[in-house]
MMTF fields as JSON, N, C-alpha, C and O atoms, coordinates in Angstrom:
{
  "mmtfVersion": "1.0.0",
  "mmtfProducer": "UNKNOWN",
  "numBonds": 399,
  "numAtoms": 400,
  "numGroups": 100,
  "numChains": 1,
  "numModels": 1,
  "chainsPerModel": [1],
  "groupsPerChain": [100],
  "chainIdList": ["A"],
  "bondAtomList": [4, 2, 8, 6, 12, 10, 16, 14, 20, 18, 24, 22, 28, 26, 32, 30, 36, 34, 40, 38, 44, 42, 48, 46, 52, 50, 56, 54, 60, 58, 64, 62, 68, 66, 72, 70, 76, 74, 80, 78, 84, 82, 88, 86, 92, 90, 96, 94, 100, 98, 104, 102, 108, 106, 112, 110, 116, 114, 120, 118, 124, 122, 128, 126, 132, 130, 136, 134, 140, 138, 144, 142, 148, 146, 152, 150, 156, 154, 160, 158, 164, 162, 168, 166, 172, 170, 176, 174, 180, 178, 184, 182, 188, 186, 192, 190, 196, 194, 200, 198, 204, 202, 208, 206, 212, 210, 216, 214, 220, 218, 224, 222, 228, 226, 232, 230, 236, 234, 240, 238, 244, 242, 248, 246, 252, 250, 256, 254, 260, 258, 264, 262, 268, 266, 272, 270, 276, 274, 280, 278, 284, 282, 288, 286, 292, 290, 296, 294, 300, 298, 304, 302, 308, 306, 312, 310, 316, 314, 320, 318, 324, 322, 328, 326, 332, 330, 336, 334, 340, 338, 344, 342, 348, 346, 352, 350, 356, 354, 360, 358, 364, 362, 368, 366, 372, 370, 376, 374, 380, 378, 384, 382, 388, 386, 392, 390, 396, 394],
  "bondOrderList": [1, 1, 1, 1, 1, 1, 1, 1, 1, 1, 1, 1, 1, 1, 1, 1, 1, 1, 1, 1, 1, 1, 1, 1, 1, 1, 1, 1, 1, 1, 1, 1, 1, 1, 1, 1, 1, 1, 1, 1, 1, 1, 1, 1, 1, 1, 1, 1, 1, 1, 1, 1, 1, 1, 1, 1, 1, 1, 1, 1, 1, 1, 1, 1, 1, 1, 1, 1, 1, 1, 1, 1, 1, 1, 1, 1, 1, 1, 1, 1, 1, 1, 1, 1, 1, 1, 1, 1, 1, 1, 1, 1, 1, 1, 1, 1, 1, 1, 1],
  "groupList": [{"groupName": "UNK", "atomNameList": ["N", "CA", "C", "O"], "elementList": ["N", "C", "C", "O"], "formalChargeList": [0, 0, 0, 0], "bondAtomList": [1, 0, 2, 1, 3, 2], "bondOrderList": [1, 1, 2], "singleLetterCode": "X", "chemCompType": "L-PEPTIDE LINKING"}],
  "groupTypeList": [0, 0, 0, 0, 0, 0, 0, 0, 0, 0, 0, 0, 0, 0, 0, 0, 0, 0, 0, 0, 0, 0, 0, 0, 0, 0, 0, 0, 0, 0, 0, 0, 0, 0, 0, 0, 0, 0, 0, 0, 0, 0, 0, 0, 0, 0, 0, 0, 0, 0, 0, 0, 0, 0, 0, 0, 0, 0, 0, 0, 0, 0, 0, 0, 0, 0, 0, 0, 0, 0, 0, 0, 0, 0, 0, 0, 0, 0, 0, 0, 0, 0, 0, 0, 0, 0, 0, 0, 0, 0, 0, 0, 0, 0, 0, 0, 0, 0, 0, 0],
  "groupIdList": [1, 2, 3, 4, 5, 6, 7, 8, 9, 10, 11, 12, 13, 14, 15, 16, 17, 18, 19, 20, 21, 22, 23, 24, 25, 26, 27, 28, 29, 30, 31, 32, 33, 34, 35, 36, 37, 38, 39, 40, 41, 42, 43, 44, 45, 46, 47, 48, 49, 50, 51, 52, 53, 54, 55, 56, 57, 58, 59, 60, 61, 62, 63, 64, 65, 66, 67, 68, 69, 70, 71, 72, 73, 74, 75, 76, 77, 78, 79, 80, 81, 82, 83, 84, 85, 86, 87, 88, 89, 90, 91, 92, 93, 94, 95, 96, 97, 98, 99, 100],
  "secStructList": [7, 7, 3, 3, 3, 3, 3, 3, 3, 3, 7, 7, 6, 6, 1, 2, 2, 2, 2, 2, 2, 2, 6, 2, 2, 2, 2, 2, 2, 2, 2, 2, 2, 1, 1, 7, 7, 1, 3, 3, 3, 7, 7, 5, 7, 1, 1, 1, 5, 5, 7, 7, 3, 3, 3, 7, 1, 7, 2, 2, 2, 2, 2, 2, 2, 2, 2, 2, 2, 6, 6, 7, 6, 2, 2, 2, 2, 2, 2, 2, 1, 7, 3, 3, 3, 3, 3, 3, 3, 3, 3, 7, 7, 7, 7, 7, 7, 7, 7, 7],
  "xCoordList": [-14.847, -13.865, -12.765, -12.727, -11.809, -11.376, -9.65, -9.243, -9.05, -7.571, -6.954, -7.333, -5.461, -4.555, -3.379, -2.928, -2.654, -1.947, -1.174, -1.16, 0.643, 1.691, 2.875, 3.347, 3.19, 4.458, 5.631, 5.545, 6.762, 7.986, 8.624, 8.721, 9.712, 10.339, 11.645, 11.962, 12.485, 13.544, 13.61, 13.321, 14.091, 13.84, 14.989, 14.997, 16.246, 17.091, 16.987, 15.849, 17.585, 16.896, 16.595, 15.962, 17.202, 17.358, 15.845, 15.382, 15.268, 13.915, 12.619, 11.54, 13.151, 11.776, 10.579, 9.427, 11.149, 9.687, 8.91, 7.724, 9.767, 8.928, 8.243, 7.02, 9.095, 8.328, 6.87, 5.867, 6.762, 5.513, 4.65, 3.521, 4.936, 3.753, 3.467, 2.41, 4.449, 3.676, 2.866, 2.152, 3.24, 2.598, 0.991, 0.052, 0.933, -0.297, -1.038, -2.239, -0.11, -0.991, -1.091, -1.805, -0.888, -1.506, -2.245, -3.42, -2.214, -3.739, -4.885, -5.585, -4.758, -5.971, -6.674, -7.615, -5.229, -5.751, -6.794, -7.98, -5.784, -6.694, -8.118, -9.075, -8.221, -9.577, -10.782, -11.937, -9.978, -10.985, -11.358, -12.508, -10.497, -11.126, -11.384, -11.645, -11.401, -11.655, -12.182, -12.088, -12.584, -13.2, -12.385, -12.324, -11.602, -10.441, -9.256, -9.153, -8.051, -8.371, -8.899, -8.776, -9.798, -10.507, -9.355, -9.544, -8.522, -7.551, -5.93, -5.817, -5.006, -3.639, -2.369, -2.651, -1.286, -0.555, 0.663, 0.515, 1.684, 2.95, 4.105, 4.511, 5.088, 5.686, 7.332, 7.668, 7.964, 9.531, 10.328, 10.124, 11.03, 11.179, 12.792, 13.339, 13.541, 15.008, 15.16, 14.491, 16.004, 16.497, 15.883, 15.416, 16.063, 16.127, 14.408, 13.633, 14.456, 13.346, 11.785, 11.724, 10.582, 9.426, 8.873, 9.499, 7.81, 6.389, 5.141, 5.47, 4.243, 2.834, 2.159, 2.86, 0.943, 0.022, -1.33, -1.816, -1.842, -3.502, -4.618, -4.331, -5.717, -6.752, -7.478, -7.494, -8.524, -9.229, -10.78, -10.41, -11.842, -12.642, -12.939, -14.16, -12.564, -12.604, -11.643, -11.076, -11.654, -10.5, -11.068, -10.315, -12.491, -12.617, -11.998, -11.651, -11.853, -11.85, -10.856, -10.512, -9.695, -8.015, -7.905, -7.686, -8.047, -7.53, -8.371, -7.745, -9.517, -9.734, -8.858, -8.634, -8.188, -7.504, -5.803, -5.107, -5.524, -3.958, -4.315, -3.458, -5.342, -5.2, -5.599, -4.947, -6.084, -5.909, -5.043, -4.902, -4.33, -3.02, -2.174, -1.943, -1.814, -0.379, -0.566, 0.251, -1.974, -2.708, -2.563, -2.624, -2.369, -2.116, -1.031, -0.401, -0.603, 0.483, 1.1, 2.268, 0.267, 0.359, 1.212, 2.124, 0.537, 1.113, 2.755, 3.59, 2.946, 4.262, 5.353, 6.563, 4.888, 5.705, 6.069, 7.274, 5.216, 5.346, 6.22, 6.881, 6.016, 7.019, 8.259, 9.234, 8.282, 9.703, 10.738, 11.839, 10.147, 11.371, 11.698, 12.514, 10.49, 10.93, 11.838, 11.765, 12.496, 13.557, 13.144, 12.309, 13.563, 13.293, 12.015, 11.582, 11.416, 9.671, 9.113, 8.889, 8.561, 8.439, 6.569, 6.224, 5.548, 4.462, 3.69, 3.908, 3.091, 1.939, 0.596, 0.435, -0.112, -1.531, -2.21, -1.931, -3.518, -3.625, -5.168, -5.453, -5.885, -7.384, -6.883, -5.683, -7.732, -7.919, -8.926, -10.046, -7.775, -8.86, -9.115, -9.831, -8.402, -9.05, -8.522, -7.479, -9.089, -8.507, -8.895, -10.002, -7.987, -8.379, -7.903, -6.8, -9.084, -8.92, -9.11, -9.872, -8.5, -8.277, -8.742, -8.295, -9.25, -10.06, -8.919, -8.783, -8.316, -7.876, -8.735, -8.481],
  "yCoordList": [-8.936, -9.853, -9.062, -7.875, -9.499, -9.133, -9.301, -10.22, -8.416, -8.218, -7.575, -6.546, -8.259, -7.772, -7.398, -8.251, -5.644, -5.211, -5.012, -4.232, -5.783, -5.279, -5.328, -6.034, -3.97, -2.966, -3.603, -4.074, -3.586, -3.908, -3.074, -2.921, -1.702, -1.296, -1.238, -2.324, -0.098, -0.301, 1.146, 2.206, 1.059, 2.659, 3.034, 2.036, 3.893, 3.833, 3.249, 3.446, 2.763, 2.463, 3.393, 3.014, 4.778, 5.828, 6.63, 7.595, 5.787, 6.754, 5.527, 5.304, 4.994, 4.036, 4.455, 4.057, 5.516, 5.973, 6.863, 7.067, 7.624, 8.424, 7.615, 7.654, 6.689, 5.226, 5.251, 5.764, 4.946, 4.791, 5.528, 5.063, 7.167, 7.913, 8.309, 8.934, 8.056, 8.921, 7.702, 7.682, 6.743, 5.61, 5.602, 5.013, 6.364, 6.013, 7.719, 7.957, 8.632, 10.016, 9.465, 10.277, 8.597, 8.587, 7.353, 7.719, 6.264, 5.816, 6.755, 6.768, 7.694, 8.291, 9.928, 10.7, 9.497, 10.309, 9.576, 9.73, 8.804, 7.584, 7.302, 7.637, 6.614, 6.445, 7.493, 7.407, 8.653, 9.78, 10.1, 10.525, 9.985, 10.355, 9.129, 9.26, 8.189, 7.025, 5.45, 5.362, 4.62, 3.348, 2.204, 1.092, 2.916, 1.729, 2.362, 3.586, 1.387, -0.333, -0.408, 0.444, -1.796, -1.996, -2.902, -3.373, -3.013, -3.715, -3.947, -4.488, -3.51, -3.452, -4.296, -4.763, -4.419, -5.26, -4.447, -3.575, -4.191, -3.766, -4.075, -3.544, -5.134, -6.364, -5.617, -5.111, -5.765, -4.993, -6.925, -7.874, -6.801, -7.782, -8.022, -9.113, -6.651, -7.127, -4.992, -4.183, -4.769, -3.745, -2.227, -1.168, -2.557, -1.859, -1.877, -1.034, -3.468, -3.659, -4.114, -4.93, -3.42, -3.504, -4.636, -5.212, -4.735, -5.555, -4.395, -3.849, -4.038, -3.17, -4.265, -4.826, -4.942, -5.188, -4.668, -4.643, -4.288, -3.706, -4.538, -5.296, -4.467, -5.124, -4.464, -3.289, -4.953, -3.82, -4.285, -4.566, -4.563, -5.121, -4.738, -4.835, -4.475, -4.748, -3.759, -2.703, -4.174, -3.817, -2.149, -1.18, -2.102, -0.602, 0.432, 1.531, -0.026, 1.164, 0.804, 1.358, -0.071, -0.151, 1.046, 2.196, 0.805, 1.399, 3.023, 4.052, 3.126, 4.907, 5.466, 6.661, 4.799, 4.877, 5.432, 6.349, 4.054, 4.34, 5.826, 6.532, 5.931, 7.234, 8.279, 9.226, 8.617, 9.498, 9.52, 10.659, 8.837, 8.63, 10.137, 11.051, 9.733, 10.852, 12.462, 13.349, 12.503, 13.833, 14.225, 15.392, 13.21, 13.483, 13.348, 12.294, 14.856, 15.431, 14.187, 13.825, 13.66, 12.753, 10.987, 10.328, 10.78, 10.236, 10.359, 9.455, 11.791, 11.936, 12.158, 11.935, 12.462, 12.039, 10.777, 10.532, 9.783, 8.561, 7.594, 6.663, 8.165, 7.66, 8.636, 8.282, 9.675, 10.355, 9.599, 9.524, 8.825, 7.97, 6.45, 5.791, 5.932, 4.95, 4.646, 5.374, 3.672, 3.151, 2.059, 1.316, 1.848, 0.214, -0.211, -1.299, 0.719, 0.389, -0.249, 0.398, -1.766, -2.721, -2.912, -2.761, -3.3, -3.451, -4.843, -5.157, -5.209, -6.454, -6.011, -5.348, -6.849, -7.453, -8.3, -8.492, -9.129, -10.925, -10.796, -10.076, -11.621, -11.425, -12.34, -12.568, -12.748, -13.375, -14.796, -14.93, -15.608, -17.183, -18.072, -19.068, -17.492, -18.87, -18.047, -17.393, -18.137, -17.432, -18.166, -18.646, -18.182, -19.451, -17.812, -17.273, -17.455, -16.937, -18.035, -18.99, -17.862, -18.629, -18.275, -19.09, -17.603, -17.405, -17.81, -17.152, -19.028, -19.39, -20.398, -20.733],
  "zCoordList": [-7.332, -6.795, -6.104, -6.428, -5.167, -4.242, -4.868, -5.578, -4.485, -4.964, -4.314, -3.755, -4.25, -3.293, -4.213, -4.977, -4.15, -4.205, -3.876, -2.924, -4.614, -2.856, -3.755, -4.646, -2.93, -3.152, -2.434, -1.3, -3.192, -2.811, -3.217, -4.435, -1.723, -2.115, -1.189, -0.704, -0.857, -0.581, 0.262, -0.293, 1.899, 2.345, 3.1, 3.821, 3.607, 4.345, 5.798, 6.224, 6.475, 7.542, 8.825, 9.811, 8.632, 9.306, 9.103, 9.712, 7.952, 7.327, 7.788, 7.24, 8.81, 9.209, 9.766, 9.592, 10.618, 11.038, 10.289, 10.546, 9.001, 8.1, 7.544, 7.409, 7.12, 5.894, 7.13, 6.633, 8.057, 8.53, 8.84, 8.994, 9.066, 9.463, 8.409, 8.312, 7.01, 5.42, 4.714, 3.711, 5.589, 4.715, 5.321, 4.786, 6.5, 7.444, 7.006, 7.126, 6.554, 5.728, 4.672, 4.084, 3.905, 2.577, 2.979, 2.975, 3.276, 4.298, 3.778, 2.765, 5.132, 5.376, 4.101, 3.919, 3.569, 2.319, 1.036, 0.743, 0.528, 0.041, 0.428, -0.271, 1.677, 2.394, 2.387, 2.805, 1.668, 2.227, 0.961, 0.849, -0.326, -1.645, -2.238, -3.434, -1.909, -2.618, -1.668, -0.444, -2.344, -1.696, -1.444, -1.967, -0.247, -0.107, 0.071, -0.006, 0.379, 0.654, 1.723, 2.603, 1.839, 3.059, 3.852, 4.973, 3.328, 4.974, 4.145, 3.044, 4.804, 4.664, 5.544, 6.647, 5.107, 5.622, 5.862, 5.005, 6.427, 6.312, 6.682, 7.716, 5.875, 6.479, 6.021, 4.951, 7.047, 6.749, 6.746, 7.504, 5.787, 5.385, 5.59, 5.43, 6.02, 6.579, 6.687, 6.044, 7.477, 7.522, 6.407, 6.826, 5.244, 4.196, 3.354, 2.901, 3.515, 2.303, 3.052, 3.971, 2.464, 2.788, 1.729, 0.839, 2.027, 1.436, 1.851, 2.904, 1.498, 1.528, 1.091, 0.249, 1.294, 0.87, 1.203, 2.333, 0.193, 0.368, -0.244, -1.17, 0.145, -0.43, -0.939, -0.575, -2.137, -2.564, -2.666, -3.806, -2.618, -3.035, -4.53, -4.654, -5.329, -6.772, -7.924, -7.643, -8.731, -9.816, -9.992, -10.093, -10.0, -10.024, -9.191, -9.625, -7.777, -6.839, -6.688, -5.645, -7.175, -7.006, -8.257, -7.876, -9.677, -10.758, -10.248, -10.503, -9.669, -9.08, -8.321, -8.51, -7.343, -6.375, -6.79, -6.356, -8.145, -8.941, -10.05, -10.582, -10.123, -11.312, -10.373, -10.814, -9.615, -8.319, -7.618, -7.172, -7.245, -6.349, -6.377, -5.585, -8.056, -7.967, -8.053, -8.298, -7.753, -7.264, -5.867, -5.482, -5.122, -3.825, -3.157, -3.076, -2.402, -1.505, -0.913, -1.057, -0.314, 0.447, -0.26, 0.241, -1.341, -2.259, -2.691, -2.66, -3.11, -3.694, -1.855, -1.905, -0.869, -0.154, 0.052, -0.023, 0.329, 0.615, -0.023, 0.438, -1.515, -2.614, -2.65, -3.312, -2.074, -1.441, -1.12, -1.666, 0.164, 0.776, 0.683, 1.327, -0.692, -1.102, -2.62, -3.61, -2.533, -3.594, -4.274, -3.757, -5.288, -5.665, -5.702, -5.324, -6.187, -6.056, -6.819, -7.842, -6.866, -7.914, -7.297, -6.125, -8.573, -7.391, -8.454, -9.624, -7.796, -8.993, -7.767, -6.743, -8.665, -7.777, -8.489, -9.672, -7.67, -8.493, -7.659, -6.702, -8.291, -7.981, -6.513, -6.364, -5.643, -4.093, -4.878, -5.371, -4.62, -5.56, -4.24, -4.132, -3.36, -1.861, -0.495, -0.488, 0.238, 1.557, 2.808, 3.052, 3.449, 5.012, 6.025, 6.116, 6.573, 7.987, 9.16, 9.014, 10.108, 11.119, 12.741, 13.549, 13.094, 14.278, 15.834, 16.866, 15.452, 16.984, 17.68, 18.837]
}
């Protein structure tokens, strides 16, 4: 089953473009030792404060992904320049894609 993970944290606003190219190296770090996420969101929600959401296709390769994480370089930067880092995730019980 399919689950979405999403980070709420807090970043200076002077640190926006780091917030995005460390968020896009640990991306491709992730992706490369592990299965996932297969699709991400990254919603700045006022000046300061983000939303991350990731998807995972299952509880396994999210929880491989969180106990590998803080092994990677790439990881502990990313969480460098964030604050206020609060996170949940909830299985996917209905989803409407919309085409247009």
């Amino acid at each position: 089953m399919a689950l979405i993970r999403t980070t709420r944290f807090t970043a200076d606003p002077a640190e926006a473009d780091t917030v995005l190219e460390r968020r896009r190296q640990l991306l491709e770090a992730l992706r490369a030792a592990f299965a996932g996420p297969t699709e991400t969101r990254l919603i700045r929600v006022d000046e300061r404060t983000w939303v991350d959401m990731w998807r995972w296709d299952s509880h396994e390769t999210l929880r491989a992904a969180l106990d590998g994480a803080p092994r990677l370089s790439e990881a502990t930067a990313a969480f460098a320049v964030a604050r206020d880092v609060s996170a949940e995730q909830g299985d996917v019980v209905d989803e409407d894609v919309w085409a247009g």
